[in-house]
C-alpha positions as CSV (number, residue, x, y, z in Angstrom):
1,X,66.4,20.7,24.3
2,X,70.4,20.2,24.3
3,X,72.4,23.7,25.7
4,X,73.3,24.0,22.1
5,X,71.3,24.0,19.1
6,X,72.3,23.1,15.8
7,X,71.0,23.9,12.6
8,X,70.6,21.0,10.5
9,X,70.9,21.1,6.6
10,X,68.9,19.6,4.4
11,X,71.2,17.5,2.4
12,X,72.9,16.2,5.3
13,X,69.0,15.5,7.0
14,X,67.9,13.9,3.5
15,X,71.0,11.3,3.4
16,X,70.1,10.4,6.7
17,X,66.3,9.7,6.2
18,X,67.3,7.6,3.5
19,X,69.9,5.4,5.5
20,X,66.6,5.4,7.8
21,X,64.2,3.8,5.0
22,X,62.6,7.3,3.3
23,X,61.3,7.2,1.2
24,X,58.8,4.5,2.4
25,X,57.8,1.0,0.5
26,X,54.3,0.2,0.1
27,X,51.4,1.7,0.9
28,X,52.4,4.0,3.8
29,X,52.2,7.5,2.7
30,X,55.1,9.4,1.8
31,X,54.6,12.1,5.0
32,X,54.3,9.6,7.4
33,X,57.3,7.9,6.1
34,X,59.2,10.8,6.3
35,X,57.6,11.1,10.1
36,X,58.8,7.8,11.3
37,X,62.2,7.7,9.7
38,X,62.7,10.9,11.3
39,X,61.5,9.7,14.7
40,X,63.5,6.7,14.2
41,X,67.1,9.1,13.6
42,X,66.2,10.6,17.0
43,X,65.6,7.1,19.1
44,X,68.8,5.8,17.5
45,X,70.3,8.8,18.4
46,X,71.4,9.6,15.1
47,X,69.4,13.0,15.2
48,X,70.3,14.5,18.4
49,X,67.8,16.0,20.6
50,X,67.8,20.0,20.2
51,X,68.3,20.2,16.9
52,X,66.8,22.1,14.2
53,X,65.1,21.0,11.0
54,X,65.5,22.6,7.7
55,X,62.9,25.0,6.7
56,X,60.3,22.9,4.7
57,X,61.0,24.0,1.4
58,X,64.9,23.3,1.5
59,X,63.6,19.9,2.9
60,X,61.2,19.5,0.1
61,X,64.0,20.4,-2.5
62,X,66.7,17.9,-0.9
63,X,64.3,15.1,-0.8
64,X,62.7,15.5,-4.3
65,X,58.8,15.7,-2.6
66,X,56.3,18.7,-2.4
67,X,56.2,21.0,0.4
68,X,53.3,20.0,1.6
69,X,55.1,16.5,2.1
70,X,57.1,18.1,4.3
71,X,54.4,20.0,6.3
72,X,52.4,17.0,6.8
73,X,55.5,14.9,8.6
74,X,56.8,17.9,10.4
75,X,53.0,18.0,11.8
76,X,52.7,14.4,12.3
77,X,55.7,14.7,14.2
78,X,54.8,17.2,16.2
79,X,51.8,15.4,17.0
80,X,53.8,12.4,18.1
81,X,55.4,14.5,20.5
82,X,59.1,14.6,18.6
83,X,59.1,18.2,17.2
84,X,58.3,21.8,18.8
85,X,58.3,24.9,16.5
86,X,58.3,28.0,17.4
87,X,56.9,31.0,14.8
88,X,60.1,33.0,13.2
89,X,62.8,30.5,15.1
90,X,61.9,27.4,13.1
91,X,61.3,23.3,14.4
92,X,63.6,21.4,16.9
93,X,63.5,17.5,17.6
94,X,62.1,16.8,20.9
95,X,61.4,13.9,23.2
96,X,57.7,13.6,23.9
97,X,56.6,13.9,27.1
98,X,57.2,11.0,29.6
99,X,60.2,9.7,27.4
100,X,62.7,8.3,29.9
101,X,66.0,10.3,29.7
102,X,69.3,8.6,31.7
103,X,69.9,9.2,35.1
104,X,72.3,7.4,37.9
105,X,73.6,3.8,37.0
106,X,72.2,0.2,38.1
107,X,73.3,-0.5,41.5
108,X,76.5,-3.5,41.4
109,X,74.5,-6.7,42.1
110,X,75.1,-7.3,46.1
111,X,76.8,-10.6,46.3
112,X,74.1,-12.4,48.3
113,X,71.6,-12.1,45.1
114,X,74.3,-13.7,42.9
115,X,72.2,-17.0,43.3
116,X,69.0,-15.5,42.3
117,X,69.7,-12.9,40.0
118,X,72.6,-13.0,36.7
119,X,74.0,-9.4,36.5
120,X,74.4,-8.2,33.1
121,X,74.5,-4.5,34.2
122,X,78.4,-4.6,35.3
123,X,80.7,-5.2,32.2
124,X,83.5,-6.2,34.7
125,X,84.9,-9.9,34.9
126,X,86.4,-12.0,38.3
127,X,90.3,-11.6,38.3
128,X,92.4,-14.5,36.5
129,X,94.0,-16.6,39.6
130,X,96.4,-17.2,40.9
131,X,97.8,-14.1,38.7
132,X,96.6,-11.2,40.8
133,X,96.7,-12.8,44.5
134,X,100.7,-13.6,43.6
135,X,101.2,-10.1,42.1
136,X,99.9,-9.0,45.7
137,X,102.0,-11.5,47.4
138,X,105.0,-10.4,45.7
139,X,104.4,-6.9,46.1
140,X,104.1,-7.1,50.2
141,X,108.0,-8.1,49.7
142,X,108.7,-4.6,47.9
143,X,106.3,-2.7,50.9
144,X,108.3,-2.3,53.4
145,X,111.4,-0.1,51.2
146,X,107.4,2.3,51.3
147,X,106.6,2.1,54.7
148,X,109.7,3.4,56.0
149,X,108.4,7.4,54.0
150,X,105.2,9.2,54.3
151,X,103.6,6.9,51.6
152,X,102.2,9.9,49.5
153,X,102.8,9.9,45.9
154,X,100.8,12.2,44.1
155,X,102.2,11.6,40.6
156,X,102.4,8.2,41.3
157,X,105.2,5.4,42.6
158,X,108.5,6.4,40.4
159,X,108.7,2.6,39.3
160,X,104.9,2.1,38.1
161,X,105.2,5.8,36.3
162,X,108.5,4.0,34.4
163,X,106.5,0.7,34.0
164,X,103.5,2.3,32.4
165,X,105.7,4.8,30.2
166,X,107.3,1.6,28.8
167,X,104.3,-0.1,27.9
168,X,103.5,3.2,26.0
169,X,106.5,3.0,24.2
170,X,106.1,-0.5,23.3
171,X,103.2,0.4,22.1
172,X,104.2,3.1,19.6
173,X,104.2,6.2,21.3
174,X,107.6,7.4,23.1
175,X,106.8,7.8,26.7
176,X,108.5,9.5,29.4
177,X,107.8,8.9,33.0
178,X,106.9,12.8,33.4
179,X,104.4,11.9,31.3
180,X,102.3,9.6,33.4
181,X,100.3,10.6,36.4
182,X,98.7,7.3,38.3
183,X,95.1,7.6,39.7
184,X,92.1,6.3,41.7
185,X,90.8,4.2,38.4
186,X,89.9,5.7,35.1
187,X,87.2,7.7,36.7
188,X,90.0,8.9,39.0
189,X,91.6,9.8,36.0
190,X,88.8,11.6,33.9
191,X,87.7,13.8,37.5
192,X,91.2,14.9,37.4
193,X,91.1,15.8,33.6
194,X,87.3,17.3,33.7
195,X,88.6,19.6,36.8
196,X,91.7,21.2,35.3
197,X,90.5,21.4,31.5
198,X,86.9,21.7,31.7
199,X,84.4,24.5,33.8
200,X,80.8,24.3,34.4
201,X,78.9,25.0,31.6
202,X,81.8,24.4,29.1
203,X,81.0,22.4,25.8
204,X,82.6,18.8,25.9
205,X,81.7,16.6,22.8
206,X,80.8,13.0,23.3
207,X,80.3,10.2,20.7
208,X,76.2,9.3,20.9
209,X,76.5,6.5,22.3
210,X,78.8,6.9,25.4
211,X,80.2,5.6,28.4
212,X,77.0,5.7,31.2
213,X,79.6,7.4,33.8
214,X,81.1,9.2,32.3
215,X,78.6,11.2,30.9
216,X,76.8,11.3,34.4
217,X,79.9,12.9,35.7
218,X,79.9,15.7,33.0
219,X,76.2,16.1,33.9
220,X,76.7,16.6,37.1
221,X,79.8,18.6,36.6
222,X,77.5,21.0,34.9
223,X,79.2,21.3,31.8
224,X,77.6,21.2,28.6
225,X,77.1,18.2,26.1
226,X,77.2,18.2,22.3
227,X,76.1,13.9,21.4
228,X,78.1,12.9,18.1
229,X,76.5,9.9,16.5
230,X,78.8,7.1,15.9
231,X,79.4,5.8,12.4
232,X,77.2,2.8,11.0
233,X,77.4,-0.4,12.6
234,X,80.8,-0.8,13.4
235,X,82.3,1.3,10.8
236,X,84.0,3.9,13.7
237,X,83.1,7.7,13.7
238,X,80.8,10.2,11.5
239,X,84.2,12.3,11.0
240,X,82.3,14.8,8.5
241,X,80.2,15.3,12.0
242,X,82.4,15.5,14.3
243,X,84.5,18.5,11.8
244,X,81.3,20.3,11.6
245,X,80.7,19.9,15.5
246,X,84.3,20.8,15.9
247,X,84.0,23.9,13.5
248,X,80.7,25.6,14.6
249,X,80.4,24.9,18.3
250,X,83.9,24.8,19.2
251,X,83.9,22.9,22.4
252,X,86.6,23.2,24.8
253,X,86.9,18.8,25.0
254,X,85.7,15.8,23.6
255,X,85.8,12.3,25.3
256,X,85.8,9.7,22.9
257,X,86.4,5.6,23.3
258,X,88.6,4.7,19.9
259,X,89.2,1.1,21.3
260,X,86.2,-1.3,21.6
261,X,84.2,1.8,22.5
262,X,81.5,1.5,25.0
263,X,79.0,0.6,24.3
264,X,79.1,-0.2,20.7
265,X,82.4,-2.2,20.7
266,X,83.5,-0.3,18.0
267,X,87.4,-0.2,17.2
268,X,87.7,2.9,15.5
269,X,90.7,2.4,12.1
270,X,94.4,4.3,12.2
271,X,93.1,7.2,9.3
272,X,90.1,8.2,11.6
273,X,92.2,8.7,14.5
274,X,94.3,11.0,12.7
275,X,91.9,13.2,11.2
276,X,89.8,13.8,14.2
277,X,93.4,14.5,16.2
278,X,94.1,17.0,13.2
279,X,90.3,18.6,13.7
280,X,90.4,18.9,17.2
281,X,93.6,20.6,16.8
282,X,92.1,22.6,14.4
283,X,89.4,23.8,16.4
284,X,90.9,24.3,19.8
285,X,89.7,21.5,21.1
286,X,91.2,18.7,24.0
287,X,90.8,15.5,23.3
288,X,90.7,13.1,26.0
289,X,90.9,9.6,24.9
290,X,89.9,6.8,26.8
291,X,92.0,3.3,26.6
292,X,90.5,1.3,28.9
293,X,89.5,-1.4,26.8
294,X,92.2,-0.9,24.5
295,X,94.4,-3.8,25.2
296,X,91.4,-6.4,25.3
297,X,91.7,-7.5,21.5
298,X,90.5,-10.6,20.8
299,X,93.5,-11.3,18.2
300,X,95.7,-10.3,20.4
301,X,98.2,-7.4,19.1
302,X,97.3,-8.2,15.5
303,X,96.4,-5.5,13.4
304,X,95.8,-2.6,16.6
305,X,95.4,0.6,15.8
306,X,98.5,3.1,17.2
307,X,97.1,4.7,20.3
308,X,95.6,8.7,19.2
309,X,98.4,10.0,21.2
310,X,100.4,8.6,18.2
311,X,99.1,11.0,15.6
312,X,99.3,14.4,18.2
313,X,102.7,16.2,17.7
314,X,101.1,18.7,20.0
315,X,99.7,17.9,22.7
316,X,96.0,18.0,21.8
317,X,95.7,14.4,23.5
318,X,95.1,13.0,26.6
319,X,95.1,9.3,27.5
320,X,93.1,7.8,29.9
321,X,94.0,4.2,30.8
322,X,92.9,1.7,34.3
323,X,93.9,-1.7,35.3
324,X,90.4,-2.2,36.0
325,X,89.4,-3.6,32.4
326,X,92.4,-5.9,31.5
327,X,92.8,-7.2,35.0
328,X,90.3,-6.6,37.9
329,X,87.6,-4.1,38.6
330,X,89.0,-4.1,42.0
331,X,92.5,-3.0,41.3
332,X,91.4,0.9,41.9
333,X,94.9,1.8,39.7
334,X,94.5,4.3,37.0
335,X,96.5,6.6,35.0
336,X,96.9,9.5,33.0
337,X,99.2,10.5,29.7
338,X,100.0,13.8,28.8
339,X,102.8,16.4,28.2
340,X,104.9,16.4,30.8
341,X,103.5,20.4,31.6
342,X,100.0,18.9,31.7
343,X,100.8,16.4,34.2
344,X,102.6,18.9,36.7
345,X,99.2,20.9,36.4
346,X,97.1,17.7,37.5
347,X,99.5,16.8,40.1
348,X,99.9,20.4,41.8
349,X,95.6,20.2,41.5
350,X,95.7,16.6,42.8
351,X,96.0,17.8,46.5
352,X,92.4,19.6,46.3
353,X,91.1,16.2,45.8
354,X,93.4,13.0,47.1
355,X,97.2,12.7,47.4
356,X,97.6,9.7,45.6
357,X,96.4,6.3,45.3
358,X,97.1,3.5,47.6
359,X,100.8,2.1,47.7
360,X,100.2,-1.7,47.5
361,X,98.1,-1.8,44.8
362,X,100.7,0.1,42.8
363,X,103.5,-2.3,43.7
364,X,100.9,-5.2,42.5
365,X,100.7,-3.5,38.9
366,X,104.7,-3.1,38.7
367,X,104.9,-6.7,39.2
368,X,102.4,-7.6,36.7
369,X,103.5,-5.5,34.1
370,X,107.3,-6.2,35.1
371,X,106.9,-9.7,35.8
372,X,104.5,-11.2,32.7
373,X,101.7,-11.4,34.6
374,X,100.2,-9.0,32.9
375,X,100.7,-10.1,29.1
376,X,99.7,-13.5,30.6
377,X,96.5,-12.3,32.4
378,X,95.5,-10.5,29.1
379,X,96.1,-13.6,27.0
380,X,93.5,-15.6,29.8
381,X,90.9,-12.7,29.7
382,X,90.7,-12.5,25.8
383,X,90.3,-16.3,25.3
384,X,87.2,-16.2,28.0
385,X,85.4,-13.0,26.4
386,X,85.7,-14.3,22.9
387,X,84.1,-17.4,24.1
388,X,81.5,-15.3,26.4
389,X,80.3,-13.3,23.0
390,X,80.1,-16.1,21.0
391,X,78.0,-18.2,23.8
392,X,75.9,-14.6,24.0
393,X,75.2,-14.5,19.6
394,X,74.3,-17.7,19.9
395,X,71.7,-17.6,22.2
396,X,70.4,-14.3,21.3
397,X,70.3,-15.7,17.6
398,X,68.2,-18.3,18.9
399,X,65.9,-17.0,21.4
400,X,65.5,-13.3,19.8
401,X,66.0,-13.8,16.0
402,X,64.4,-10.3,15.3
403,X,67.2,-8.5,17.4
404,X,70.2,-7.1,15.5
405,X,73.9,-6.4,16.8
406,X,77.1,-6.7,15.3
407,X,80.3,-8.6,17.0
408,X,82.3,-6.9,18.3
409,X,86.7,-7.4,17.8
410,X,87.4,-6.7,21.3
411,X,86.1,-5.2,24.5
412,X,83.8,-6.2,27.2
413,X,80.2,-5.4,25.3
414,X,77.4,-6.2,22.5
415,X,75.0,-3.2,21.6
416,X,72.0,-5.3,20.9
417,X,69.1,-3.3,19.3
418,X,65.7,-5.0,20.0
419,X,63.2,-4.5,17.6
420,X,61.3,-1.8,18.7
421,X,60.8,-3.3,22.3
422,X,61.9,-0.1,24.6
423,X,65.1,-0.7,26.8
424,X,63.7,0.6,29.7
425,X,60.7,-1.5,29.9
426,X,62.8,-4.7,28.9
427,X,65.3,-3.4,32.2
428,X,62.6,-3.1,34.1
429,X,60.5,-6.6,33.7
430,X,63.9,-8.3,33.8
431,X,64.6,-7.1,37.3
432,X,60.9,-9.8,37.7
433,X,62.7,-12.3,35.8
434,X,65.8,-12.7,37.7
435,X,68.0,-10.6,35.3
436,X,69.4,-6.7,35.1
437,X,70.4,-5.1,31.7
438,X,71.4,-1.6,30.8
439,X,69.0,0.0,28.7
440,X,70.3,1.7,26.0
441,X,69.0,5.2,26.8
442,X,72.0,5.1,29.9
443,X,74.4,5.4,27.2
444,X,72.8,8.5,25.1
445,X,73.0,12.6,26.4
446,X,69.0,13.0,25.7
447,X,67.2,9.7,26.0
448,X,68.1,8.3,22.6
449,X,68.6,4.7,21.9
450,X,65.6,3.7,23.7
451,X,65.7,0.5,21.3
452,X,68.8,-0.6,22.6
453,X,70.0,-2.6,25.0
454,X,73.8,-3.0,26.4
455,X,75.0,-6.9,27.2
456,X,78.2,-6.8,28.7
457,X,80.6,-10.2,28.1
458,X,80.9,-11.4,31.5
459,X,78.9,-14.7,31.2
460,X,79.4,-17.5,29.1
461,X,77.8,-21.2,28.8
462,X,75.1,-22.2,30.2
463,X,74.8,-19.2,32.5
464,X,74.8,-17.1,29.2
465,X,71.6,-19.5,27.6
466,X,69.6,-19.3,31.0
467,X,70.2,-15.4,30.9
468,X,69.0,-14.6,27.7
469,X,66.1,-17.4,28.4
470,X,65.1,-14.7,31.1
471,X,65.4,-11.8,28.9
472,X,63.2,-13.4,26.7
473,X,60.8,-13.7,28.9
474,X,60.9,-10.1,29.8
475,X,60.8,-9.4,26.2
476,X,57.0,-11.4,25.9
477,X,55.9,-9.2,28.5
478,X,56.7,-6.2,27.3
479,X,55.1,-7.2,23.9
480,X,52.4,-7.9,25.9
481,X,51.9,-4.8,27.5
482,X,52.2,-6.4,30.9
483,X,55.5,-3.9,31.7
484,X,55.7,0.2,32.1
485,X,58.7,1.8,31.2
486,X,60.7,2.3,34.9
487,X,64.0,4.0,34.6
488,X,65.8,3.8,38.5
489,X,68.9,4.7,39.9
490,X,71.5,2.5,37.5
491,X,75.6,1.7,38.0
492,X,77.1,0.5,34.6
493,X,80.5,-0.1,34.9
């Protein structure tokens, strides 16, 4: 069960069940319909684990059935292993019993099984050359004005902290250079955040699905997580949920992805951003908002969304943001965007942890962004993922014609759901057949999403056809029977 419970109503649980296919066609009994569109809600993550159901009769009322409707699916749940009731206290949802719930990430492929194995468990691309070895190059002639001090920086080089606050004002929001505080990467970035905002066992509120690592590193940070399903298909957030988790549990944060979120690919429109900005306020709540995919647009600049930190007058936001996405996994530069009082607080905490990120690969990122390498790497990068998730469709169109996703605008992923097959069996059997996926359950708080799987962009042509050719086999075994569900220790970048 989640750390906190909430009470469901039944309206809210009987529009749901019928976005989930209650009440049923055909012959199958209306209890067991209600049964497996409620099971369904809780694999899709839509019905967070931990929650509790309305009292049968409300139920009974909302949905226009008999009570004993509802007794009969509560019980068939609960012989399914989904629901646990408890006299006087009422019914929660439950996974059953040997349900594989996330831990750890998939290990980055080592480089000598590149041959043998095609790695769709990274979403992370090869650097556009000769871009980033002449940003390097250019930067060693800017090194030795460095060399010459003590090299530590804990806010960051002056001239990247300007750089980066222009590219924020370019982007809409007015950005100082106090306002900017450059990390170790994103997750550099989020640690940082998590330390000074968050303790253990705080609430943080997370869209359902979510970035693998990040939730990992909330898990093990011991703080407490309240899932938030995401909207339909690509349609952005549930805002009436997220007020209502807002309102009655009150967490002290929320991490959300607005831009080609991860894993869904969502891009989440301008009037969402403001009202869950105006919400969070509302409720005391920090949001931290993370951009890392927000400048990977497959049209470009056309029709973006302002950044969140547009719509916060007050400095409820945030702002995460990396090199790592737009340009190369291995350019460890990230950064944070706050009010400038926020940012002394990280920086005077910063020494507890590192005193600031290395000085070269700074002075590469000031060239890029200073220089047009940057603009120009982006330009490069969109052009090959748009292809990459069109060669991807395609092939999953063809092999897999029962599997469902939408395409994505933007970003570096496709949130493929497979048709009942479970994620973690297909990730296991395609470690046999020469390829690794993320199963979708990486990506939920409780072990939701177990129909899902995440295929990151990174592979295009040919290599793209002969990976989902192995996937497909995986996906005959596991129809089979041939494959138990294995969940190891996982990376997903």
């Amino acid at each position: 069960m989640t750390a906190w419970a909430t009470v469901l109503g039944a309206p809210r649980l009987a529009r749901l069940l019928a976005a989930a296919g209650f009440p049923p066609k055909g012959p199958t009994p209306a209890y067991r319909g209600l049964a497996e569109s409620t099971r369904l809600l809780v694999l899709e993550g839509r019905l967070g684990v931990g929650v509790r159901l309305p009292a049968e009769r409300e139920l009974a009322v909302a949905l226009g059935v008999s009570r004993t409707t509802v007794a009969a699916g509560y019980q068939q749940l609960r012989d399914w292993g989904y629901l646990t009731s408890r006299r006087g206290s009422g019914s929660w949802t439950v996974l059953p019993d040997g349900h594989p719930v996330p831990s750890g990430g998939l290990d980055p492929l080592p480089p000598e099984l590149a041959d043998a194995v095609i790695d769709l468990g990274c979403a992370a691309l090869p650097a556009v050359e000769p871009r980033l070895t002449a940003a390097f190059t250019e930067a060693l002639q800017d090194l030795p004005a460095h060399t010459r001090t003590h090299g530590d920086h804990p806010a960051g080089l002056p001239a990247l902290r300007e750089a980066l606050a222009d590219r924020y004002t370019e982007r809409g929001v007015p950005t100082m250079p106090e306002q900017i505080m450059v990390t170790t990467g994103a997750m550099g970035a989020l640690s940082a955040v998590r330390r000074l905002m968050a303790d253990p066992g705080d609430r943080v509120a997370v869209e359902a699905p979510s970035y693998a690592n990040v939730l990992q590193l909330l898990r093990r940070d011991g703080l407490r997580l309240l899932p938030v399903a995401m909207g339909e298909a690509l349609s952005g957030w549930d805002l009436a949920e997220w007020r209502r988790v807002l309102r009655d549990a009150a967490p002290r944060a929320a991490y959300v992805i607005p831009d080609f979120h991860n894993p869904t690919g969502t891009l989440v429109p301008d009037e969402q951003r403001g009202a869950l900005v105006a919400a969070a306020r509302a409720a005391g709540t920090l949001l931290v908002v993370d951009e890392t995919m927000a400048e990977l647009s497959f049209d470009g600049e056309a029709q973006r969304p302002r950044p969140m930190a547009a719509a916060d007058p007050g400095g409820a936001v945030i702002t995460v943001g990396s090199a790592s996405k737009a340009i190369w996994a291995g350019l460890r530069i990230g950064w944070v965007r706050a009010a400038p009082g926020v940012i002394r607080r990280l920086v005077s905490a910063r020494s507890y942890a590192d005193l600031g990120s290395p000085v070269l690969e700074q002075l590469a990122v000031v060239r890029l962004l200073r220089g047009g390498g940057w603009d120009a790497t982006l330009a490069e990068r969109r052009r090959r993922l748009l292809g990459h998730r069109d060669d991807l469709a395609a092939a999953l169109r063809t092999a897999q014609p029962g599997w469902r996703f939408d395409l994505p605008q933007g970003g570096l992923t496709l949130w493929v759901r497979t048709a009942g097959l479970s994620g973690a069996a297909l990730a296991a059997e395609g470690d046999r057949h020469g390829v690794r996926v993320a199963a979708g359950p990486r990506f939920g708080v409780d072990g939701a999403f177990e129909q899902y799987l995440r295929l990151p962009l990174t592979v295009g042509g040919d290599t793209a056809r002969e990976a989902v050719r192995r996937l497909s086999l995986a996906a005959d075994a596991v129809a089979a029977g041939a494959s138990g569900v294995a969940v190891g220790e996982v990376f997903v970048a």
